[in-house]
N, C-alpha and C positions, 0 to 999 in steps of 0.2 A: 614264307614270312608271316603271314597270317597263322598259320597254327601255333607258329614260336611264339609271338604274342599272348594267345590266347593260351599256351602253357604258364607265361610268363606268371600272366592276371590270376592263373588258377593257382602257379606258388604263393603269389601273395595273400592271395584269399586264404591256404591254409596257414599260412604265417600267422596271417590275422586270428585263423581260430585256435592254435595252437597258445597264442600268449593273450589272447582276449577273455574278457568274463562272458557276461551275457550277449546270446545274438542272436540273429535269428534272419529270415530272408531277406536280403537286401532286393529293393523295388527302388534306385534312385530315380528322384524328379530333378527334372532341368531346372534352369536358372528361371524359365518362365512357370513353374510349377506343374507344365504336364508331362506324359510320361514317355518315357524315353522310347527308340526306335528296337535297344534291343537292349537284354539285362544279364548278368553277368553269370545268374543260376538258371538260364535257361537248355545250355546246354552248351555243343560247339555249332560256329556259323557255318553257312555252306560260304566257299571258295566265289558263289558270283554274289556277293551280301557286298555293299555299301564298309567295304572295310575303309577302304581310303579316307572318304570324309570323316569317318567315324575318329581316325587314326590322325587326322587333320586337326581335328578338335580337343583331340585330349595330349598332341605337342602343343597348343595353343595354352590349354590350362597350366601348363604342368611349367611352361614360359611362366605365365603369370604367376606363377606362386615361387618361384625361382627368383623372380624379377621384380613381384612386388607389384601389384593394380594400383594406381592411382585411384581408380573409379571403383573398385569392388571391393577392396583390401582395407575400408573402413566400416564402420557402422554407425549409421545413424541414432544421436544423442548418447550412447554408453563411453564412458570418459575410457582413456588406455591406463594402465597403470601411470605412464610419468606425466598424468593429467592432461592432457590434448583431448578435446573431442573428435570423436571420428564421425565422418560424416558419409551417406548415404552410399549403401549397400544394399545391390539385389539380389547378391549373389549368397549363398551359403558359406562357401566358404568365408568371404568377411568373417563371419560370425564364429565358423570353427577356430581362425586363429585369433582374434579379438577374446571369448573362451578361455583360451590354452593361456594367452597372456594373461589376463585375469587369475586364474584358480595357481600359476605359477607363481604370483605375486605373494598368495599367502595369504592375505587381510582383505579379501576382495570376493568372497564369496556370494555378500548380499548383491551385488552386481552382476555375479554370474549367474544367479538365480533370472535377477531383472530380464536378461538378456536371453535364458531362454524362456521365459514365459513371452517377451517380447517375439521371439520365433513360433510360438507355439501359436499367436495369433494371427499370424502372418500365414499359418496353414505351413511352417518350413520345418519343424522341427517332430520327430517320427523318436521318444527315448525305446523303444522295442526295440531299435537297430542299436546293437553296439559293437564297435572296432576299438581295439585301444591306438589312444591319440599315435602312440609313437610310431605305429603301425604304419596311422594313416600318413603321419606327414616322412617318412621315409622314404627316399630317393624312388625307389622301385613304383611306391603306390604314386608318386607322382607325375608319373606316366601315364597314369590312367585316370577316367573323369571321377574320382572321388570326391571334387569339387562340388560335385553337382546335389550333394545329400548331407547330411550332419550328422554323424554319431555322437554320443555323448557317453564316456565311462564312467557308469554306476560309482564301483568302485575310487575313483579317485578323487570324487567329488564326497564321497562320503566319508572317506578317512581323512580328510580336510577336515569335513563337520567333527568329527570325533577329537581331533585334534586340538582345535579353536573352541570346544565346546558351542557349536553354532546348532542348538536345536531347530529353532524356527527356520533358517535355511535348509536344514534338511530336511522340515517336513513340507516345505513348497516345493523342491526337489521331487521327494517324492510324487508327491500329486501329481507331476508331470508323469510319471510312467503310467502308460493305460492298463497296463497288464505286470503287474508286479510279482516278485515269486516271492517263496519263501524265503530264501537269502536277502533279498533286497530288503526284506520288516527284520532280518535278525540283522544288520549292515545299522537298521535305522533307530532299532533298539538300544545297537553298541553306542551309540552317537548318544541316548539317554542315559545309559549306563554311565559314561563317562563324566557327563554334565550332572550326573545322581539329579538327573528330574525325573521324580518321582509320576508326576502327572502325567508325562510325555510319554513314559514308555507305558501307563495302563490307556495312554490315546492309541499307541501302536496296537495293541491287543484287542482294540475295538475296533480299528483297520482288518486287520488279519480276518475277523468277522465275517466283518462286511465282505473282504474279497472272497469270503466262502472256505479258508484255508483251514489246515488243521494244524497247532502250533507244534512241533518236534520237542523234541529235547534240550538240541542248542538254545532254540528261542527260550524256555521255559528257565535254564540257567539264566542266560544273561536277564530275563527281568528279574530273577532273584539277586542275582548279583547289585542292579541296579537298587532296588528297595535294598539290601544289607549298607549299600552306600549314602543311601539315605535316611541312614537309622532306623529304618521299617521295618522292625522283628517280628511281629506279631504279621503284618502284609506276608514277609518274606516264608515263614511256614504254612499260612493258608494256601500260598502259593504252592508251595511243596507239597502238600496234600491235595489239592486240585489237581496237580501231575498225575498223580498218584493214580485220583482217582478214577482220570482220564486214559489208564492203561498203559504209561511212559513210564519207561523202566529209569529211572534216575541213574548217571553217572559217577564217576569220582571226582566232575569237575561241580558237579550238582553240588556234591555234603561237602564240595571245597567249598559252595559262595555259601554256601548255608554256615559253615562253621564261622567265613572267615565274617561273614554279617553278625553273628553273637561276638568272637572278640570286639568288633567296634566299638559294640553297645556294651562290654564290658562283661556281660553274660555268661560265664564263663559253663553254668549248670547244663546250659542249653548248647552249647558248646558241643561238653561230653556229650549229650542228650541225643545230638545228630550226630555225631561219630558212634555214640552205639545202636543206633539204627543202620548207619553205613556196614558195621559190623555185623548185625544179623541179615544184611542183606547177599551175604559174604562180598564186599565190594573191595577192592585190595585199595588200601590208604597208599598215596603218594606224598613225598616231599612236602606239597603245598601242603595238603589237608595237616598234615603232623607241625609244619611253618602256622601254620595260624590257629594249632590248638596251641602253641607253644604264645601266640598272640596275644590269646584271648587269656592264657594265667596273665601274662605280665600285665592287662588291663586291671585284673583284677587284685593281684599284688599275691597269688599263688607262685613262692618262686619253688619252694619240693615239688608241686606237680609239675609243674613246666621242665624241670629235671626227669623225673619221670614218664614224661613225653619223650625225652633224649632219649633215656635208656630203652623205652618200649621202641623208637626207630631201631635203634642198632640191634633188635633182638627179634625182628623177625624174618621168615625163612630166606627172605633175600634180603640181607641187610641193608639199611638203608642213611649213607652216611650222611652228617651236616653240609650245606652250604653256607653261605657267607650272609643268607636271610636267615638261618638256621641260629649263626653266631648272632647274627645284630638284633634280635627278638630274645634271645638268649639274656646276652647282654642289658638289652632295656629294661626285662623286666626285674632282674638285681638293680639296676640304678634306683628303677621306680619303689622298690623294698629298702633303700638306701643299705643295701649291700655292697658295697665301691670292691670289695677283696675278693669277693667272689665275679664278680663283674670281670677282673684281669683275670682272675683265672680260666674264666670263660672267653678272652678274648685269643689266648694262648691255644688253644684249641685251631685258630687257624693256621697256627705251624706244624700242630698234630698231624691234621689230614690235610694238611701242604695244600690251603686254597688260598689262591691269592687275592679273592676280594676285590672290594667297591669302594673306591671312595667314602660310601655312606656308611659301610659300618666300622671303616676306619673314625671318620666321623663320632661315631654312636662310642669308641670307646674312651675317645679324647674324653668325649663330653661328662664322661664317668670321670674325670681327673676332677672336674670343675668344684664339686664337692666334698672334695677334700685338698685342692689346693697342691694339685701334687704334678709342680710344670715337670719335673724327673722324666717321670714315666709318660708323659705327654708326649715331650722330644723325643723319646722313645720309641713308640708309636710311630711316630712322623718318619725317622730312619727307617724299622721297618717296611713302610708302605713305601718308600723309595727304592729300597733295597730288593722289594716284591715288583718293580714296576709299572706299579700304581701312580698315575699322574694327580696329585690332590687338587681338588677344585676349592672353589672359593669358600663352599660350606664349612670345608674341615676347615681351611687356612682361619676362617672368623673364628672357628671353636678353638682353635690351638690359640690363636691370640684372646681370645677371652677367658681361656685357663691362667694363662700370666697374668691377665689384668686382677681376675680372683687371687690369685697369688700375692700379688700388690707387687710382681716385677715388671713394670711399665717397658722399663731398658730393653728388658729382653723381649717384650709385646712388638715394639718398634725393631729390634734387629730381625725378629720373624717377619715379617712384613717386609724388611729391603733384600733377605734371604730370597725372600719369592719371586721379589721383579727382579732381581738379578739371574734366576732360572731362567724369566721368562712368563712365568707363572700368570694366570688371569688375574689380577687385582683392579675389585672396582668397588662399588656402593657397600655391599657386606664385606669388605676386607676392614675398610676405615671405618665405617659404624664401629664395629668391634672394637677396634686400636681407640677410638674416644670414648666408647663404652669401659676398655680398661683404664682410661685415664683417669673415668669419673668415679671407678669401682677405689683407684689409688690415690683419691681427693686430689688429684696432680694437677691444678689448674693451667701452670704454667707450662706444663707439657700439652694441655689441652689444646691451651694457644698454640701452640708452635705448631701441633697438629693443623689446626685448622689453618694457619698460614701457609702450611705444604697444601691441604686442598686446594686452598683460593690460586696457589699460585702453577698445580696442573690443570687449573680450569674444572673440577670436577664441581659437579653442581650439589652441597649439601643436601642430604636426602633430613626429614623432620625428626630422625633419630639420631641421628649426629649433632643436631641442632639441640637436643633436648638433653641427649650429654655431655654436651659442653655447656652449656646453661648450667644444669645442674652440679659440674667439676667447680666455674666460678661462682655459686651461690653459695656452695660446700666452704669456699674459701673467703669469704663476705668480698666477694666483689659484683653487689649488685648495679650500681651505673655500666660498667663493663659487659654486663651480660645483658641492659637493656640495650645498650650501644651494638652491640652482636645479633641481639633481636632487628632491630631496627637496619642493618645492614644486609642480616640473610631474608629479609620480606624483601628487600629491592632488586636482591636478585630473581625473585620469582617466587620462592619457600613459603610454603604457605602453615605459618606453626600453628598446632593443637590446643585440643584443651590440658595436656597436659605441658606443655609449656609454658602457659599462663596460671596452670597451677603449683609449679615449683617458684612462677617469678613471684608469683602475689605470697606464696610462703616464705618468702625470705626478706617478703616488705614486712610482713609482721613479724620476723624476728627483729630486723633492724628499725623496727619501728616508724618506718615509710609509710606511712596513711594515704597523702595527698598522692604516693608514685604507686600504690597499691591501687586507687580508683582511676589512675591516668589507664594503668595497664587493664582493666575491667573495661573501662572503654574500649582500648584498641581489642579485646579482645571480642566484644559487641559487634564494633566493626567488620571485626572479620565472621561473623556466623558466631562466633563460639557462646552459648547461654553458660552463666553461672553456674558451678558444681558446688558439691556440699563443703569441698576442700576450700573453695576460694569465699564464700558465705562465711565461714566458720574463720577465717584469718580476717575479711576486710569489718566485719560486725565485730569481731576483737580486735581492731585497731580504733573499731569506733568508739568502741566503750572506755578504752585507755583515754584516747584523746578527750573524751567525754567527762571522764572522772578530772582529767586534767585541769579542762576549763573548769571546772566546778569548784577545785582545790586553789584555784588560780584567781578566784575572787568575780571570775568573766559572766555578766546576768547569762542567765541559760534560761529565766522563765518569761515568759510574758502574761498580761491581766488581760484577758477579752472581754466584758462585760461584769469584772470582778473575778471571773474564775480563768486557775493558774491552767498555763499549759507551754510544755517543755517546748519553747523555740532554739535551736542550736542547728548547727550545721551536722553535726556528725549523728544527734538522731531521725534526722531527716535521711541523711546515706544509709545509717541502717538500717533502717525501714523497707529503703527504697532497695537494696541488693537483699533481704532478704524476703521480699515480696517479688522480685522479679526471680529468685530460686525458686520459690512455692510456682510460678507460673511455669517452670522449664518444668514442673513434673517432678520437682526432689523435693522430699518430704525431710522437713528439717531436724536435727537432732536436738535433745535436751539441752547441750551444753550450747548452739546457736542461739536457740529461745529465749534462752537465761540471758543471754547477750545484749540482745534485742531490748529485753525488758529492763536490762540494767542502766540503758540508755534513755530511760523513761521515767528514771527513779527522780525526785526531788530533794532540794540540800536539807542532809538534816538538822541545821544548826538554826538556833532559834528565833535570829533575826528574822529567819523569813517564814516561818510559823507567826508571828506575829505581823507580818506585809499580809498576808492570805487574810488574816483575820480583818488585819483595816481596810482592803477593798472589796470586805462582806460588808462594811459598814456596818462594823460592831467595834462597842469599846467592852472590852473584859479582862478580867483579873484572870486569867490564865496561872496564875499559885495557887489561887481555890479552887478552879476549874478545871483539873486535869485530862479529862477526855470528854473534851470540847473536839476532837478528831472524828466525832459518831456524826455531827454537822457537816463537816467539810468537803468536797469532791474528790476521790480518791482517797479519803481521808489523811489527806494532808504527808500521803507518801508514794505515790506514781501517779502518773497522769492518766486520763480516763481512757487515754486509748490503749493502752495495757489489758485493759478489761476487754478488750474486741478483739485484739493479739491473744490471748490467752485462750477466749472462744472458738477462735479459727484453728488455733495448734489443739484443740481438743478434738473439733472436727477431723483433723488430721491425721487423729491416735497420736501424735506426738507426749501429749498427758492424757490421763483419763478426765473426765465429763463430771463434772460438779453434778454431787446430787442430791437434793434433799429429800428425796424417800425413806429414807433411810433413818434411824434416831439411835444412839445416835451416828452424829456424820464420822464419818471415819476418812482423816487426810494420814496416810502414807507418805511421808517425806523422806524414807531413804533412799529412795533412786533420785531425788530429784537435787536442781540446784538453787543455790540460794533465793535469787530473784524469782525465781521459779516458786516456791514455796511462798513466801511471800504476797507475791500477786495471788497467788492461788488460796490463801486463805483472805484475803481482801474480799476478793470474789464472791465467796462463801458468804462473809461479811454485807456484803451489798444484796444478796439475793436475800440473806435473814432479814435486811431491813425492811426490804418491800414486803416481807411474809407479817413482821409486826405488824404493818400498817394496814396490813387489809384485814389482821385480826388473828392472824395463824399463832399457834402455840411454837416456840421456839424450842429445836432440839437441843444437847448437848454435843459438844465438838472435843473429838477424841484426837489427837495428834501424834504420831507413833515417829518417832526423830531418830537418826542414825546414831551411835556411840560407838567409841573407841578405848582399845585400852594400851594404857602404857605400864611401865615398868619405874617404882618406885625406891629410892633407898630411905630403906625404916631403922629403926632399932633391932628390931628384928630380923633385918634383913633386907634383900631384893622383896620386893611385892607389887601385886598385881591389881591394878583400878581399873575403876569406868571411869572417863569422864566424856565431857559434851561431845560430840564434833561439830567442824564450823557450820553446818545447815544448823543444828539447834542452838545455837549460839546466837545466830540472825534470827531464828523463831521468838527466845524468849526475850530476844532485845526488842523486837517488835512488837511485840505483844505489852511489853513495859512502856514503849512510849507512846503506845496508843490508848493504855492505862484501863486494859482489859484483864481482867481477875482472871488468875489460873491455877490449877491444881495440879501436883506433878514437879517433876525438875529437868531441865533439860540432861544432864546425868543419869536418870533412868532410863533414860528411850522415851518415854511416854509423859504427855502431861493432858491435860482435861480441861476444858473450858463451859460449864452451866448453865443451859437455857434462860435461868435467873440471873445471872449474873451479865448475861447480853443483853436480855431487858433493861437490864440498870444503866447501859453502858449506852446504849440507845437513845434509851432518854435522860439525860444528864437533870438532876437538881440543879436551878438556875436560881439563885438570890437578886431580889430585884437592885443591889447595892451594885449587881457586880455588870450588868447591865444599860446599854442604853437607846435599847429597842425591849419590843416583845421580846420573849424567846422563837416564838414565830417568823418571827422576821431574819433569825439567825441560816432559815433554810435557804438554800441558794435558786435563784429566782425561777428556774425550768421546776424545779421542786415545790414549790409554792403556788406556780401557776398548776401543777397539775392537784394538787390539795384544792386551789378553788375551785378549778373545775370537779372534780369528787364530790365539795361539800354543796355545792349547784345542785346538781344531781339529787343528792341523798335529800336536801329541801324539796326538791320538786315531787319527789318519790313519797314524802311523807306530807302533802301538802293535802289538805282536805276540801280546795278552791277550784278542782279540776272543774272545767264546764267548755263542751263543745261549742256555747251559745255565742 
């Protein structure tokens, strides 16, 4: 009975190493961590050996693991998968099937990790032994005290990591092994590979070092492979030549990651580059390598040579026919050449050599229909892959339904869609995205709705792109209350919408002219995280300006006097100020056509009741009929408000305009890229910075203005004919310029006009009759201007004074 036994133990053992990876001497420690009586590779026992107790002990285990310990069968502080803590274990086994529960879960890896670092401190946990788990907990091994030790399989813990993308789990994993091999850094590379961390797999390579190893061939692909994943071309052939140089005879799976790391990157030169190194090393090209020279055309939109990849497969000495990656690379790269006709013909090709294909390049050739609209051949398609067998997943069913929707057949979007659940077919988040995707592609609002009333009413929870197409179907069709009511419904289910959400709503406030429901939504949008974009700046600063112009036109005071000088008080140039100052803070640099917004909200009435209010709370009385540019006084001169001039500054800062300069003589403003109020302010500007240069003595340049022109088409006597005249930027120039009653040369009709250093001097200092008067002319200066004149004229007395004396 005793020898059958110990036959027993030795079938398992080679069971064990028959389907196990790494192993190595089993030494197990009892429950109290010292060493056992007798061990299992020692040999055979003699016949007077303590069988019985032995044999005592491990029907006791083998009960308990059958039956479940109360006392051992938990562990202390590591939660179980359905949340229960487990509580204090001495025993090892706890821990092997607390483990196995864990890493079976799925999601639960950083806790397996916890749990064996938690053993490894405990002195319980040895990763050099390894049995695979199923081994261990199989009826036979539970005969025997395997309780008493913990293996752990490499392997299965690592292609979890690979799977979930868990690098950092698997490099604390590792750490636990004291003696790691070579498999175990190519195991933990794949795991980089997968995750394309870059960083992680050149941390593996400094491991492998450190343990003294020497990298193979496998390891040396998969870090290439890894950097091709990671866009790292340039890494990925130092790599390859470090191989090289290190006496590794490269592979065909080598100039695969190599090749298939240049298609990534688009590269296609480098591509050939390593297949003709592959070539003089005589290394026979396979399937894959020819799949991803065939890649790397279609990134680059080579679609003859990616042909000519075919035909070189099928022409040598063992021919070598397409697969179904062969057609779907095929295929994509005519899409991406907007070839649609050659694309079917290439898709035809799978009836040729009778493959029956993947879902995904069925996929790949639907989506070829989408650009040109051609649901025919779509359905097509879809019969085909039924007729081959092929069960279609949810990818192609979105792309078949969003061929219809480009189509603009909504009908038949929706009869695809009840076709599938009535198969059976997987229908979930990307089925209906699509279906209200084509809704919005067929402006169908009311299909929209009705859609989204079948979501609500299977309980499916709106994903943020179903939300953003149906938004967009009812704004399409001006039902903006409706789609805030929609917004305001799917946030209470949880749905947490985008910046582009609140960029289609705030776009359709500014068509329908919603202001006040354009900044309600800027709010909520605030609220939820979202900062201003250049889209929703660019609508709510043009809703300002409208409304802006409106009160202005409407009789409504828009200015107010602070101490005599004007400044634009309104509600709507405060908003846009304030959203397009909080844009410049999110980091987006504003456009011309924002700027010009901004600024136009800033302009003052041009009508001359209030040209004449400005003048009376300077406390001046003047004949303004004799005095035409009495504006060379004024602040802003008397047509934007002075903070236009600190707006203009900071959008120059910005590169939004170029930078005022007076080095130059003369100045040269370019005003065909810009817009009106843009121009404008910007020659004010000009204007304010010539005066301070008068006053401290500077010689004044002349100002060159080069203005946009357009031509139309005339009927003369002679005929159709051909002119120039203004366009509206120099229209606003030389209107401006006339009522600011600044002399100029030029016509807004030629492009170009010219303004005189002389003629600015004159314009500056206005001829004042003392009739017309009833202060100085001095005292016409407005008061921060005057205080700094006395301060100057202090100065210059003290500087010329001949009474200095320390005494």
């Amino acid at each position: 009975m005793p020898k059958q036994f110990m036959l027993t133990i030795k079938k398992c053992l080679r069971h064990a190493v028959k389907f196990g990876g790494i192993h190595a001497k089993i030494s197990p420690l009892s429950a109290e961590g010292q060493k056992p009586s007798a061990c299992f590779n020692e040999g055979r026992t003699s016949k007077g050996e303590k069988i019985g107790k032995h044999h005592g002990f491990t029907r006791d285990m083998g009960r308990s693991l059958r039956h479940g310990n109360e006392d051992n069968a938990n562990l202390s502080g590591f939660p179980e998968p359905n949340g229960n803590l487990v509580k204090g274990a001495n025993y090892p086994s706890g821990y092997l099937r607390a483990y196995d529960r864990l890493l079976r879960d799925g999601s639960r890896l950083r806790d397996c990790v916890d749990l064996l670092e938690s053993m490894e401190r405990k002195g319980l946990l040895d990763m050099d032994k390894v049995i695979p788990l199923s081994c261990i907990l199989s009826p036979v091994c539970l005969l025997i005290d395997f309780c008493q030790f913990f293996q752990v399989h490499h392997t299965s813990f690592l292609k979890a990591c690979k799977s979930q993308k868990a690098v950092k789990e698997a490099f604390r994993f590792c750490k636990l092994i004291r003696n790691p091999s070579m498999s175990t850094f190519n195991m933990l590379l794949s795991v980089c590979a997968s995750s394309q961390d870059f960083d992680g797999a050149f941390q593996v390579m400094l491991l492998i070092k450190d343990a003294g190893l020497k990298p193979d061939c496998k390891l040396y692909t998969t870090l290439i492979s890894t950097c091709a994943k990671s866009g790292k071309v340039d890494a990925m052939f130092e790599i390859f030549h470090e191989m090289v140089n290190a006496g590794i005879e490269p592979n065909v799976n080598t100039y695969g990651a190599l090749i298939d790391g240049c298609a990534r990157a688009g590269q296609v030169a480098k591509a050939f580059g390593a297949y003709g190194i592959m070539r003089s090393k005589k290394v026979q090209p396979d399937r894959v390598v020819f799949n991803a020279l065939i890649t790397a055309c279609g990134e680059s939109g080579a679609v003859d040579r990616a042909f000519d990849v075919l035909a070189e497969m099928r022409a040598e000495p063992k021919p070598i026919d397409p697969d179904h990656v062969t057609i779907g690379a095929l295929m994509k790269t005519c899409i991406q050449a907007n070839q649609v006709d050659r694309a079917h013909e290439v898709y035809k090709m799978l009836h040729e050599y009778n493959i029956k294909g993947t879902p995904e390049v069925y996929t790949i050739a639907v989506k070829s229909c989408s650009q040109t609209c051609d649901l025919e051949f779509a359905l097509r398609i879809y019969d085909d892959m039924e007729r081959n067998g092929v069960v279609p997943d949810e990818m192609f069913l979105s792309t078949l339904i969003d061929v219809a929707g480009h189509a603009g057949k909504v009908d038949a979007a929706f009869r695809i869609l009840q076709d599938a659940k009535n198969k059976g077919l997987q229908v979930g988040h990307v089925s209906y995205s699509s279906l209200m995707g084509a809704c919005c592609n067929a402006k169908n609002w009311q299909k929209a709705l009705e859609l989204y009333e079948e979501i609500k009413a299977i309980k499916l929870l709106p994903t943020v792109s179903m939300l953003n197409a149906l938004i967009t179907s009812l704004c399409d069709g001006d039902q903006i209350l409706k789609s805030v009511e929609v917004l305001d419904e799917v946030k209470k289910l949880g749905v947490c919408p985008n910046v582009i959400t609140y960029s289609v709503l705030i776009v359709e406030c500014e068509k329908a002219g919603e202001a006040e429901l354009g900044f309600t939504l800027l709010g909520q949008a605030k609220t939820d995280g979202i900062l201003p974009n250049l889209i929703m700046c660019r609508c709510l600063t043009g809703l300002c300006l409208r409304s802006f112009e409106k009160a202005c036109s409407g009789g409504e005071p828009i200015v107010a006097f602070n101490y005599g000088r004007p400044q634009i008080d309104n509600k709507w140039t405060s908003l846009a100020i304030k959203v397009y100052r909080e844009t410049i803070s999110a980091g987006v640099k504003p456009t011309i056509e924002v700027f010009s917004q901004v600024l136009g909200c800033l302009q003052f009435p041009r009508d001359s009741s209030f040209r004449k209010k400005i003048i009376e709370n300077l406390g001046i009385s003047l004949d303004t009929s004799r005095c035409s540019n009495i504006s060379s006084l004024l602040d802003g001169f008397g047509e934007y408000d002075t903070r236009s001039f600190s707006i203009l500054e900071e959008a120059a800062s910005l590169g939004v305009v170029s930078r005022v300069s007076f080095k130059e003589s003369p100045i040269l403003v370019d005003a065909r890229k810009l817009e009106i109020h843009t121009v404008e302010v910007y020659l004010l500007t000009i204007l304010k910075g010539l005066k301070h240069r008068l006053a401290a003595g500077a010689r004044l340049p002349n100002i060159t203005i080069v203005l946009p022109t357009e031509k139309t088409q005339i009927q003369s006597s002679e005929g159709e004919k051909t002119i120039i005249v203004a366009g509206r930027v120099g229209q606003a120039v030389g209107s401006l310029l006339r009522r600011l009653g600044v002399r100029y040369q030029g016509d807004e009709s030629y492009g170009k006009m010219r303004i005189t250093g002389l003629s600015l001097r004159r314009w500056f200092r206005p001829k004042l009759t003392g009739s017309t008067l009833a202060r100085r002319p001095g005292e016409m200066i407005p008061t921060p201007t005057r205080l700094a004149k006395g301060i100057a004229d202090q100065q210059r007395s003290i500087r010329n004074s001949n009474n200095l004396s320390f005494e």
